[in-house]
PDB file of N, CA, C and O in Angstrom:
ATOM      1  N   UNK A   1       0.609  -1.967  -0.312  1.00  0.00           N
ATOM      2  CA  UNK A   1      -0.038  -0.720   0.038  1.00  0.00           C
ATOM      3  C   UNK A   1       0.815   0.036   1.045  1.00  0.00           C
ATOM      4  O   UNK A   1       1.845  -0.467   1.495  1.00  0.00           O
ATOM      5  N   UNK A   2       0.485   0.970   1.319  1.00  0.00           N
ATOM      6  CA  UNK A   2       1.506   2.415   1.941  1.00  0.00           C
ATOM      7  C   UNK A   2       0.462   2.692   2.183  1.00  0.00           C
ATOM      8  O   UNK A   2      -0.518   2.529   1.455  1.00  0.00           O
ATOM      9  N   UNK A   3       0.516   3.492   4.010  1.00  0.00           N
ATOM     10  CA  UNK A   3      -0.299   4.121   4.775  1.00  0.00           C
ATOM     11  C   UNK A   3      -0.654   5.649   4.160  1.00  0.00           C
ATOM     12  O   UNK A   3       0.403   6.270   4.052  1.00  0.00           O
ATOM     13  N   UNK A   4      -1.488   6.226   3.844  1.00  0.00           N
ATOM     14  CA  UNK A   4      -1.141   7.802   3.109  1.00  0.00           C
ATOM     15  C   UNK A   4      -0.852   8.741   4.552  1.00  0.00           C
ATOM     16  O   UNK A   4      -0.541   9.922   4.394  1.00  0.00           O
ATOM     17  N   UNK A   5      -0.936   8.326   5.587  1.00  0.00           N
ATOM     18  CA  UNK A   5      -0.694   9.145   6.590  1.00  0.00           C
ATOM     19  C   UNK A   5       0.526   9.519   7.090  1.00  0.00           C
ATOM     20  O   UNK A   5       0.781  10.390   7.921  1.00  0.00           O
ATOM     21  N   UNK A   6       1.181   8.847   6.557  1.00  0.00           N
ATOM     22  CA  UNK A   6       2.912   8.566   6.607  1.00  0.00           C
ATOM     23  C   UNK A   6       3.314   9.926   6.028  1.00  0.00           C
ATOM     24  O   UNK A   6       2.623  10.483   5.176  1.00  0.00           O
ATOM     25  N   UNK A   7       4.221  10.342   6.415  1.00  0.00           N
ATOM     26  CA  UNK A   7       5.091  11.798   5.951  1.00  0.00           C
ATOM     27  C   UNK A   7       5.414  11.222   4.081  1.00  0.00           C
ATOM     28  O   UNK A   7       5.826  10.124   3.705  1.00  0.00           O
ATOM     29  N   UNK A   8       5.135  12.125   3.459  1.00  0.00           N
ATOM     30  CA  UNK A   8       5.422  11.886   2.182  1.00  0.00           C
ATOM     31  C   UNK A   8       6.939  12.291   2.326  1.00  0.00           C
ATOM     32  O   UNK A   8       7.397  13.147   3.083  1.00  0.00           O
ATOM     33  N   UNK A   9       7.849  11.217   1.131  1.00  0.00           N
ATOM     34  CA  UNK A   9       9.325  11.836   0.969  1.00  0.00           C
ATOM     35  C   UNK A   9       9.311  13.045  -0.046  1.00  0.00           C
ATOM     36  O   UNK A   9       8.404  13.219  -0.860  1.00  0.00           O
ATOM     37  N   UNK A  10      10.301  13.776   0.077  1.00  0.00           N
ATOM     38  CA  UNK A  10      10.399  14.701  -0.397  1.00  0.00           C
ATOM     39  C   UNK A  10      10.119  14.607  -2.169  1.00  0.00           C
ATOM     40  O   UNK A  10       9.587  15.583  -2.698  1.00  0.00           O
ATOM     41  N   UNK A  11      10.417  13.668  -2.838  1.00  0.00           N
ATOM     42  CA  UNK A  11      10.381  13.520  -4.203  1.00  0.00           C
ATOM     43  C   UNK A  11       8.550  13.093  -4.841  1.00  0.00           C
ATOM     44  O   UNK A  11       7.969  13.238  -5.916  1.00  0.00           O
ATOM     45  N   UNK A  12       8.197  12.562  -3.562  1.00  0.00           N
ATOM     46  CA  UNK A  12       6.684  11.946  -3.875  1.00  0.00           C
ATOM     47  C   UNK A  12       5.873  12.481  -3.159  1.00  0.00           C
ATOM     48  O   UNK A  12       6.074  13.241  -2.212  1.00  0.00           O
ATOM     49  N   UNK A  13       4.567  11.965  -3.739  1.00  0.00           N
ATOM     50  CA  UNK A  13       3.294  12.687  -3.893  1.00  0.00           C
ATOM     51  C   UNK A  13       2.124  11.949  -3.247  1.00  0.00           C
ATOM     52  O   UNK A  13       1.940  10.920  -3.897  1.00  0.00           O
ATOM     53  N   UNK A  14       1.283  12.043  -2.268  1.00  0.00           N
ATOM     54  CA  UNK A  14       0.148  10.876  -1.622  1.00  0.00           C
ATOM     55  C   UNK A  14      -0.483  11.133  -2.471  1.00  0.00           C
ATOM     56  O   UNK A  14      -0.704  12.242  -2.957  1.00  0.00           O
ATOM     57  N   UNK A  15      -0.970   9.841  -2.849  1.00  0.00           N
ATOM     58  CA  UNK A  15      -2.362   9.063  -3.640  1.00  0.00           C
ATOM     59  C   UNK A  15      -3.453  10.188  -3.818  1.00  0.00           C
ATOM     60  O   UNK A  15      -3.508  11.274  -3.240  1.00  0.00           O
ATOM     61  N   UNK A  16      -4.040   9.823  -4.468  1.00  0.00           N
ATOM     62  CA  UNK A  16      -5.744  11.008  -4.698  1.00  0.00           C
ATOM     63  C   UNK A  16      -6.637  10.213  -3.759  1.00  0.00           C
ATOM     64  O   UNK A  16      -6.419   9.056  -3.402  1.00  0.00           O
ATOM     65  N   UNK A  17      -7.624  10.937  -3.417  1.00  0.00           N
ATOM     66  CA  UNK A  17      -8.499  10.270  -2.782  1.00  0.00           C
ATOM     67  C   UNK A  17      -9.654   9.249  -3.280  1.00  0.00           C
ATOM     68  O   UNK A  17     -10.513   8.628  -2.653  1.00  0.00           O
ATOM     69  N   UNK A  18      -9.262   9.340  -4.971  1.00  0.00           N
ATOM     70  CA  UNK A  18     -10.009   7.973  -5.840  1.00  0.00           C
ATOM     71  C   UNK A  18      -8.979   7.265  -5.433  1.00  0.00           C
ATOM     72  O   UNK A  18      -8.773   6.596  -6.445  1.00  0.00           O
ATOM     73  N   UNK A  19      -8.273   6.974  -4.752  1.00  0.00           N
ATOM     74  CA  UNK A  19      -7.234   5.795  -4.811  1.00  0.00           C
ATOM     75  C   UNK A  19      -6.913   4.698  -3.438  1.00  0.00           C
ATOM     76  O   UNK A  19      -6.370   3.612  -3.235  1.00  0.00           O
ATOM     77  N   UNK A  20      -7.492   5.559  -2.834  1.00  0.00           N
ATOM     78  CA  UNK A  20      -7.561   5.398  -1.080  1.00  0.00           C
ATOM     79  C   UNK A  20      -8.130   3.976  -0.812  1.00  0.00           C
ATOM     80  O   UNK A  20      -9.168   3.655  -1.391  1.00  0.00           O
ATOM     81  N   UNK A  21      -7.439   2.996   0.133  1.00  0.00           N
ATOM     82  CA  UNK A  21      -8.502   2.010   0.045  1.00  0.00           C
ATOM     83  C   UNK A  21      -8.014   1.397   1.313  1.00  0.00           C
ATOM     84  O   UNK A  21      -6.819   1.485   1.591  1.00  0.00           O
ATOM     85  N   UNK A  22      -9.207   0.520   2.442  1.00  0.00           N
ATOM     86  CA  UNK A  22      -8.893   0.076   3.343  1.00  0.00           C
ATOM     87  C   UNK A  22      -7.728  -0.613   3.581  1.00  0.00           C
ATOM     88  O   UNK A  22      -7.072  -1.320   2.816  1.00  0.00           O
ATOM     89  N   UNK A  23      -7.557  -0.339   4.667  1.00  0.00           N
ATOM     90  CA  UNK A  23      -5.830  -1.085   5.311  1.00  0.00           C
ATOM     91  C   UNK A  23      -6.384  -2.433   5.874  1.00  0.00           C
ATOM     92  O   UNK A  23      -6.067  -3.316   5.077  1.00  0.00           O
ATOM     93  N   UNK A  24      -6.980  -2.870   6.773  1.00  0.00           N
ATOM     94  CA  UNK A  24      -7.460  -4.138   7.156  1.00  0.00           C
ATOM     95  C   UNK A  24      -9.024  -4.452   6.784  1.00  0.00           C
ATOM     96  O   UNK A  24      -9.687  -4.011   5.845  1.00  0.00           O
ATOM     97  N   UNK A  25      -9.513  -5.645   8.159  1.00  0.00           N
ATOM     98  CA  UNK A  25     -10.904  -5.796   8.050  1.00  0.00           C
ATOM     99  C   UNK A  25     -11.081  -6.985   6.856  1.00  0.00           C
ATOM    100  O   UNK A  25     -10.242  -7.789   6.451  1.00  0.00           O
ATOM    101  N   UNK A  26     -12.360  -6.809   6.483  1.00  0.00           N
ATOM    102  CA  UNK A  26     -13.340  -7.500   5.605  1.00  0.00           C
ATOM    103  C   UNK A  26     -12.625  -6.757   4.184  1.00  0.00           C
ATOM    104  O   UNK A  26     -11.846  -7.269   3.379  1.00  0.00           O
ATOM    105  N   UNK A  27     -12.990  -5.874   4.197  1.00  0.00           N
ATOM    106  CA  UNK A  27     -12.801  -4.795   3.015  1.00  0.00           C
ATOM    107  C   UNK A  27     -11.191  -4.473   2.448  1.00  0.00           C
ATOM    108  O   UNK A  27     -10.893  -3.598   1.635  1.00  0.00           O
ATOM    109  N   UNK A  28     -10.241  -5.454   3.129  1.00  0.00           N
ATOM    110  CA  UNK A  28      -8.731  -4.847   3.120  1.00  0.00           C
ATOM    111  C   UNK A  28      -8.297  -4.617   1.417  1.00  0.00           C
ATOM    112  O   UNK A  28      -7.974  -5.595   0.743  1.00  0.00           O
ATOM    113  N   UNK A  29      -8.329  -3.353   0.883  1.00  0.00           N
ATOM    114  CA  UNK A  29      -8.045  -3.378  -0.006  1.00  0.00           C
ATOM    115  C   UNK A  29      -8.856  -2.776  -1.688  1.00  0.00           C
ATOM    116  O   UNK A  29      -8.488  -2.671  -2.858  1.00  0.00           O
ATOM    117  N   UNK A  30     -10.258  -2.478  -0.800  1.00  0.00           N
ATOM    118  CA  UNK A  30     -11.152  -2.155  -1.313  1.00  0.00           C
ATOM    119  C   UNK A  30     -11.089  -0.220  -1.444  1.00  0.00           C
ATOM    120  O   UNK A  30     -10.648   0.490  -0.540  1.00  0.00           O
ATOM    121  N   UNK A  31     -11.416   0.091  -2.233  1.00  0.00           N
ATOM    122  CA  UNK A  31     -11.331   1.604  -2.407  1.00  0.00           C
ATOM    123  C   UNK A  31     -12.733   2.365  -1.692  1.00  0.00           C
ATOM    124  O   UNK A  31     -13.879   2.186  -2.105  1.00  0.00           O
ATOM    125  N   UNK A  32     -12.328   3.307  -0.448  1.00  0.00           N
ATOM    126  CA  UNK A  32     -12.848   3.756   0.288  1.00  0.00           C
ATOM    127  C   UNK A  32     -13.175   5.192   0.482  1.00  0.00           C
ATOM    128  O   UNK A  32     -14.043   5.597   1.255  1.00  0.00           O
ATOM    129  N   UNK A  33     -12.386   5.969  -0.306  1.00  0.00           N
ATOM    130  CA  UNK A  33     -13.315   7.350  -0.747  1.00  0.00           C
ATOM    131  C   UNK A  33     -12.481   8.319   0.690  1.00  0.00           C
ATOM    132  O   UNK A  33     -13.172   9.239   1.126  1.00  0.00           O
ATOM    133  N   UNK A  34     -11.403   8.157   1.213  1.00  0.00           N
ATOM    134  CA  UNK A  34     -11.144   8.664   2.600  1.00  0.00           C
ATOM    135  C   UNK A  34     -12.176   8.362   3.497  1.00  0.00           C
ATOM    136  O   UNK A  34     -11.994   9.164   4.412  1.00  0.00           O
ATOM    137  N   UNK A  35     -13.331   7.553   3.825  1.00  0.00           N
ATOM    138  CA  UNK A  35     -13.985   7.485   4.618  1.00  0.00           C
ATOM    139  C   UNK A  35     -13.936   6.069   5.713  1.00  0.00           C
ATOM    140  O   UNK A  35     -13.529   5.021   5.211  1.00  0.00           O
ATOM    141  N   UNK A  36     -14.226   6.064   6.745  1.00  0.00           N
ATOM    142  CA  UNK A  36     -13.736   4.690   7.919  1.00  0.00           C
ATOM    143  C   UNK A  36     -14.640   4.143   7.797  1.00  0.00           C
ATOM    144  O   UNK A  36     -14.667   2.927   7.612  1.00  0.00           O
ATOM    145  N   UNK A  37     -15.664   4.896   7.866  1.00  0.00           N
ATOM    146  CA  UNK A  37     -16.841   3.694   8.232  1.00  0.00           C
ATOM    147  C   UNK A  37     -17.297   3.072   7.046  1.00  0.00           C
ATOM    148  O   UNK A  37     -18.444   2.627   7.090  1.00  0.00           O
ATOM    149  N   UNK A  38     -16.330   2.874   5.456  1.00  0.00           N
ATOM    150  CA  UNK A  38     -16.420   1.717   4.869  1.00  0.00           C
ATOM    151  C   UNK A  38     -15.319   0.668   4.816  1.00  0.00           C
ATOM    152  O   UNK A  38     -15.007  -0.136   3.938  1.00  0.00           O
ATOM    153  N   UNK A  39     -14.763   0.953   6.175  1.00  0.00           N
ATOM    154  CA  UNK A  39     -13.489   0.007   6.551  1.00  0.00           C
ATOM    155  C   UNK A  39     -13.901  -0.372   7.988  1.00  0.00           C
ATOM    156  O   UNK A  39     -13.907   0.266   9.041  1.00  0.00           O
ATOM    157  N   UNK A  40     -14.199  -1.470   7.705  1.00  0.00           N
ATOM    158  CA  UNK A  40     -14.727  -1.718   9.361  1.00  0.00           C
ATOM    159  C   UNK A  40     -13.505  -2.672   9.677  1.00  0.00           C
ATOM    160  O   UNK A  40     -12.846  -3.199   8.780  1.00  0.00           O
ATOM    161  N   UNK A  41     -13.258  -2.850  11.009  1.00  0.00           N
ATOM    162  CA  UNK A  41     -12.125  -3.102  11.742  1.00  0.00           C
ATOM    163  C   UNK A  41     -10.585  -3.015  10.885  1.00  0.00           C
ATOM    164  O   UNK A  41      -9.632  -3.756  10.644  1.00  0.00           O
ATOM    165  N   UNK A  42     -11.072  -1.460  10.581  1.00  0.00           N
ATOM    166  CA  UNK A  42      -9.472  -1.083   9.720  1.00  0.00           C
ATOM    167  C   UNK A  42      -9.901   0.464   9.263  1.00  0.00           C
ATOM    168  O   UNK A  42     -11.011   0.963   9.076  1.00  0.00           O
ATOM    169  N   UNK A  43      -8.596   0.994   9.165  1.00  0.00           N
ATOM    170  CA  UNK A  43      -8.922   2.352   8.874  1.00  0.00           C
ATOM    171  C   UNK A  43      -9.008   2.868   7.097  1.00  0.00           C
ATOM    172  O   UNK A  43      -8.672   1.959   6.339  1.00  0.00           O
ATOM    173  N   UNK A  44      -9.330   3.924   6.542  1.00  0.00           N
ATOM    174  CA  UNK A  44      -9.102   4.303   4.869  1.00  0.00           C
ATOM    175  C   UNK A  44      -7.795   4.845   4.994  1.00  0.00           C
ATOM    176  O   UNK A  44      -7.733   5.991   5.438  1.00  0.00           O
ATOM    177  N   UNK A  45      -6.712   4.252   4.691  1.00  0.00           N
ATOM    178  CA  UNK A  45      -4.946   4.940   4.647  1.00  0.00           C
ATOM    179  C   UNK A  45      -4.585   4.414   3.756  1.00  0.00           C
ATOM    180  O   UNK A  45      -3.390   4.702   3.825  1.00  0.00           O
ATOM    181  N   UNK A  46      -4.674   3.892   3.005  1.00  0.00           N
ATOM    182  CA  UNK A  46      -3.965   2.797   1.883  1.00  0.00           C
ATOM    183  C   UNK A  46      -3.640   3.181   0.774  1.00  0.00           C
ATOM    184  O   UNK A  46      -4.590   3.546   0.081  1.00  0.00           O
ATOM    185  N   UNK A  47      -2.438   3.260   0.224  1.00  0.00           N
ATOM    186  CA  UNK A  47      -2.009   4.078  -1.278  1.00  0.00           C
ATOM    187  C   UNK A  47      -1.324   3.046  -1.723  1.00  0.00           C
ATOM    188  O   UNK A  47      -0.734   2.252  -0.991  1.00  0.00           O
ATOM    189  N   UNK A  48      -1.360   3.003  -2.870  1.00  0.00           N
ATOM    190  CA  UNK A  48      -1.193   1.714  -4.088  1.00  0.00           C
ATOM    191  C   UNK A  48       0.501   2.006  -3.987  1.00  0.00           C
ATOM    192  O   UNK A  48       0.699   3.219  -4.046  1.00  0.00           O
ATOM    193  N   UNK A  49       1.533   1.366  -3.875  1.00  0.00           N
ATOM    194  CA  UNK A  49       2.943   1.316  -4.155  1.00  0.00           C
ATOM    195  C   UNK A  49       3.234   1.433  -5.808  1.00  0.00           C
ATOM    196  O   UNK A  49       3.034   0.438  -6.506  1.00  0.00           O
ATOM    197  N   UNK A  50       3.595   2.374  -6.257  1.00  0.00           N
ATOM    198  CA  UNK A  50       4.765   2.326  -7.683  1.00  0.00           C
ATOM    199  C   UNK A  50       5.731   2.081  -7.697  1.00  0.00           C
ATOM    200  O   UNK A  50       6.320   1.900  -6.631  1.00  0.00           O
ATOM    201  N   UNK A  51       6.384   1.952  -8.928  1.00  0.00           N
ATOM    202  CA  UNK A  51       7.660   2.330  -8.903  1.00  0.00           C
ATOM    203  C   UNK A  51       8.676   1.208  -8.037  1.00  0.00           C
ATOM    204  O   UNK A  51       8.207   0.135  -7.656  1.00  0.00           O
ATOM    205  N   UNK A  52       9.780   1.499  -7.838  1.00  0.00           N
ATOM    206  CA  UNK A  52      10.500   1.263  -6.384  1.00  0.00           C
ATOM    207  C   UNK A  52      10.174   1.238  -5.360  1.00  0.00           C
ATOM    208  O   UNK A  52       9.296   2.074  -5.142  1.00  0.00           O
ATOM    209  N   UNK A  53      10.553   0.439  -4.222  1.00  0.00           N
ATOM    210  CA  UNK A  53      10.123   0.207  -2.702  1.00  0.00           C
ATOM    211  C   UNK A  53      11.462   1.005  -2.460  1.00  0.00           C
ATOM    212  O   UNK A  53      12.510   1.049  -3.105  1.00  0.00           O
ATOM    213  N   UNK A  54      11.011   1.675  -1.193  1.00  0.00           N
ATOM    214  CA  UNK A  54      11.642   2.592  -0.784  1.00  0.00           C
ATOM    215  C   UNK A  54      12.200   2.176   0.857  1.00  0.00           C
ATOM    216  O   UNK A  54      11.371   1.395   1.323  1.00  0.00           O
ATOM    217  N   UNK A  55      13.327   2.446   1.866  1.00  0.00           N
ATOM    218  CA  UNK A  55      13.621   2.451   2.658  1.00  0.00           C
ATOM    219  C   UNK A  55      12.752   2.080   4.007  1.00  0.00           C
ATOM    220  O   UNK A  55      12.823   1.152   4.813  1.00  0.00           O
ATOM    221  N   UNK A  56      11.728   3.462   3.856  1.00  0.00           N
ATOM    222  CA  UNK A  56      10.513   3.435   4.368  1.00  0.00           C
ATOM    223  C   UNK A  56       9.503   2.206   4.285  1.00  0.00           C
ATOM    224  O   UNK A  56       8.665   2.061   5.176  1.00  0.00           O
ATOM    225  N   UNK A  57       9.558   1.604   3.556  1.00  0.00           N
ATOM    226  CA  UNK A  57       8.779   0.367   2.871  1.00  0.00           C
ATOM    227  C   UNK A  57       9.030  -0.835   3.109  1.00  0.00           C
ATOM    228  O   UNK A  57       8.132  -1.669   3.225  1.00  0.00           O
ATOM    229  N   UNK A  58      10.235  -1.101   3.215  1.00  0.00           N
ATOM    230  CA  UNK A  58      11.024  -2.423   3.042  1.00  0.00           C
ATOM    231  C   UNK A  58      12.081  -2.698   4.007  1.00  0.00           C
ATOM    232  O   UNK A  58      12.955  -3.268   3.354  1.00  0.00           O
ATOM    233  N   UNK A  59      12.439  -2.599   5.149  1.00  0.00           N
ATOM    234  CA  UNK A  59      13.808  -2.529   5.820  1.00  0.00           C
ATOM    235  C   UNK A  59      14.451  -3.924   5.928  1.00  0.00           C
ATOM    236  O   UNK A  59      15.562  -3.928   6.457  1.00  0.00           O
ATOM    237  N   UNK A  60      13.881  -5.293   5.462  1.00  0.00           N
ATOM    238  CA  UNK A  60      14.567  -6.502   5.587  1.00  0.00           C
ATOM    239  C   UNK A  60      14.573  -7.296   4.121  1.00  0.00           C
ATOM    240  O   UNK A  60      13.635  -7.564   3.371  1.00  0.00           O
ATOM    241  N   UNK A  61      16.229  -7.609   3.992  1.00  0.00           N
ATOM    242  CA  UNK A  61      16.819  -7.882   2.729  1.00  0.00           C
ATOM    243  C   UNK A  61      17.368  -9.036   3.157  1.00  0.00           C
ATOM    244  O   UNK A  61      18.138  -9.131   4.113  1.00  0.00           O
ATOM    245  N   UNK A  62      16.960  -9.984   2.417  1.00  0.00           N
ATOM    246  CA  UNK A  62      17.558 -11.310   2.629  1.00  0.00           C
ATOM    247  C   UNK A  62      18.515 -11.953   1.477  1.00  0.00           C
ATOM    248  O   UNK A  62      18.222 -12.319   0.339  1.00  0.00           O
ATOM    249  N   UNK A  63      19.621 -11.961   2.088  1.00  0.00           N
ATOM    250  CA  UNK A  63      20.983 -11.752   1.044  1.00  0.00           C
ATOM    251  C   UNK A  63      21.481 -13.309   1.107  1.00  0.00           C
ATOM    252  O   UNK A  63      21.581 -13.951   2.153  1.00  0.00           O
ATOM    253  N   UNK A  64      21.746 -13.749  -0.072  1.00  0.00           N
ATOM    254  CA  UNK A  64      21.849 -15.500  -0.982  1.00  0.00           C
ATOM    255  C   UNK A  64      23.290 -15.447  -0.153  1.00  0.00           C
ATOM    256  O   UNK A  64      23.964 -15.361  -1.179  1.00  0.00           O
ATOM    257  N   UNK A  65      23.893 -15.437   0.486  1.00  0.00           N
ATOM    258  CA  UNK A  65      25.310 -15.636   0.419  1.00  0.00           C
ATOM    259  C   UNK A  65      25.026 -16.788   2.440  1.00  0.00           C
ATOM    260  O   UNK A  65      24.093 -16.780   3.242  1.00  0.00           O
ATOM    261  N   UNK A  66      26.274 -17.486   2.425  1.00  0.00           N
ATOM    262  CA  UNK A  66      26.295 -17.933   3.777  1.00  0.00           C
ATOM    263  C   UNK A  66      27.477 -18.466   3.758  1.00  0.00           C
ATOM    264  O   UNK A  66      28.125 -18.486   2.712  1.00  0.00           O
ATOM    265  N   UNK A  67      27.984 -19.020   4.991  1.00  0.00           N
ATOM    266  CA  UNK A  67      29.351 -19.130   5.369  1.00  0.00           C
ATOM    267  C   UNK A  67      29.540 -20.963   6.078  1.00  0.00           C
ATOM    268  O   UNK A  67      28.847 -21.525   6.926  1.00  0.00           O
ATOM    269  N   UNK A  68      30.654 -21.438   5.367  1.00  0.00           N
ATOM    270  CA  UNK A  68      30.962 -22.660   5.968  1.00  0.00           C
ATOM    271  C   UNK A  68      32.196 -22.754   6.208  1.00  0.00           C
ATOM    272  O   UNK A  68      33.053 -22.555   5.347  1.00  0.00           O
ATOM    273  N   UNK A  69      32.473 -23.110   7.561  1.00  0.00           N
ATOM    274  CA  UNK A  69      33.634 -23.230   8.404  1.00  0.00           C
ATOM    275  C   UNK A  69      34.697 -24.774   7.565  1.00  0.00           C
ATOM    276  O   UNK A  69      34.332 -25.898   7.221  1.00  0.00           O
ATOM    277  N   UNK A  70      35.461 -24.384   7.535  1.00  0.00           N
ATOM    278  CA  UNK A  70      37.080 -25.287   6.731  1.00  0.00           C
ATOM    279  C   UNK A  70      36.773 -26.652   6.910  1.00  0.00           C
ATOM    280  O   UNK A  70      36.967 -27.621   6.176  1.00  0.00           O
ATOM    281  N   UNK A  71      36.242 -26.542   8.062  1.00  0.00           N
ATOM    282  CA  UNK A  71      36.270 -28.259   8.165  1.00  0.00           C
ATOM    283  C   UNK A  71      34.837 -28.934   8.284  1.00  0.00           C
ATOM    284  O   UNK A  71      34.314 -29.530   9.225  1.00  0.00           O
ATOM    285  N   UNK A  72      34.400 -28.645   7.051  1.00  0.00           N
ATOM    286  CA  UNK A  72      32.534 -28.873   6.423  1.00  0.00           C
ATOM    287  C   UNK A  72      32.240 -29.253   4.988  1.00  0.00           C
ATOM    288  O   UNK A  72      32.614 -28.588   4.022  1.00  0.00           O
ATOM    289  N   UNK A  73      31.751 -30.036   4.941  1.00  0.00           N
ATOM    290  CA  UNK A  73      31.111 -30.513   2.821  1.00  0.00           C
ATOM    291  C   UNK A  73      31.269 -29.487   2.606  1.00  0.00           C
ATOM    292  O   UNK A  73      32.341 -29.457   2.002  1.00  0.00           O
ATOM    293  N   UNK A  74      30.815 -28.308   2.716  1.00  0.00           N
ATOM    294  CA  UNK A  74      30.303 -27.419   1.963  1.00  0.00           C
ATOM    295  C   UNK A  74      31.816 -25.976   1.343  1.00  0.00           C
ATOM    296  O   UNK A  74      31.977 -25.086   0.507  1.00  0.00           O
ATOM    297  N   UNK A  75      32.501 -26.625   2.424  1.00  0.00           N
ATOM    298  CA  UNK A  75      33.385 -25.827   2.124  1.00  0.00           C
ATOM    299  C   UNK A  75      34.308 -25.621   1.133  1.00  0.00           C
ATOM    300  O   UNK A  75      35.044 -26.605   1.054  1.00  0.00           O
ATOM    301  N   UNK A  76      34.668 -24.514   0.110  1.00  0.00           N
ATOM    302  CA  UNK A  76      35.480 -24.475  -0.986  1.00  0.00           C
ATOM    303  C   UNK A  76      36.148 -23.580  -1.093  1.00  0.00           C
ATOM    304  O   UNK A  76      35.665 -22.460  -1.259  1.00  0.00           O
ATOM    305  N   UNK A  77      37.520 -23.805  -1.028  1.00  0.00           N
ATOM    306  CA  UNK A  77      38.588 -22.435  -0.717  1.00  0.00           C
ATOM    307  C   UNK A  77      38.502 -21.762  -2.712  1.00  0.00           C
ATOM    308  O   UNK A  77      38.315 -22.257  -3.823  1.00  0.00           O
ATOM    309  N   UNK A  78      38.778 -20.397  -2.109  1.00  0.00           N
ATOM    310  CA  UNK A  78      38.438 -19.577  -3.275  1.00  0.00           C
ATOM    311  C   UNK A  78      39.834 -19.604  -4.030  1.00  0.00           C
ATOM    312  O   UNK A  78      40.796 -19.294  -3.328  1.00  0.00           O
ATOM    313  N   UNK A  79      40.173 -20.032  -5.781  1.00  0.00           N
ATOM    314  CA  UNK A  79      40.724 -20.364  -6.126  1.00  0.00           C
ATOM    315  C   UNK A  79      40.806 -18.899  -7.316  1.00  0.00           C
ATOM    316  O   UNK A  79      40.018 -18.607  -8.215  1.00  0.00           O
ATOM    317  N   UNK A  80      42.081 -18.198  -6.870  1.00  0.00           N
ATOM    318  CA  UNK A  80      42.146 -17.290  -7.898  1.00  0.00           C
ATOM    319  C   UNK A  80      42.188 -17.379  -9.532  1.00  0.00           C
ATOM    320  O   UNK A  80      42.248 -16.350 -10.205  1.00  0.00           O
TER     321      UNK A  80
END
């Protein structure tokens, strides 16, 4: 979910308000009509993610690669 209160990017469009659904609470996730007080200890901001995750969305990428020093098991000199 995506906050709808968030600055929309220039290419996209916030959610309709059939789509809206609590951010926390009891209800996290439940479709709330823009209204709070059917989000109790959480606010109605919540827009369904499409598509691609975006910058805004995602900032930590955890990349398969790691490094072993020459003189370790693991180590294998790269053989053209």
């Amino acid at each position: 979910m995506k906050r709808r209160s968030t600055i929309v990017p220039p290419l996209g469009t916030p959610c309709s308000l059939a789509e809206v659904a609590c951010t926390a609470g009891p209800n996290q996730g439940q479709l709330c009509s823009d209204d709070d007080a059917q989000c109790p200890k959480g606010e109605c901001d919540a827009c369904p993610l499409r598509g691609g995750v975006t910058t805004e969305d995602e900032m930590f990428i955890l990349l398969g690669s790691y490094y072993c020093p020459e003189d370790t098991d693991c180590y294998a000199p790269l053989v053209p």
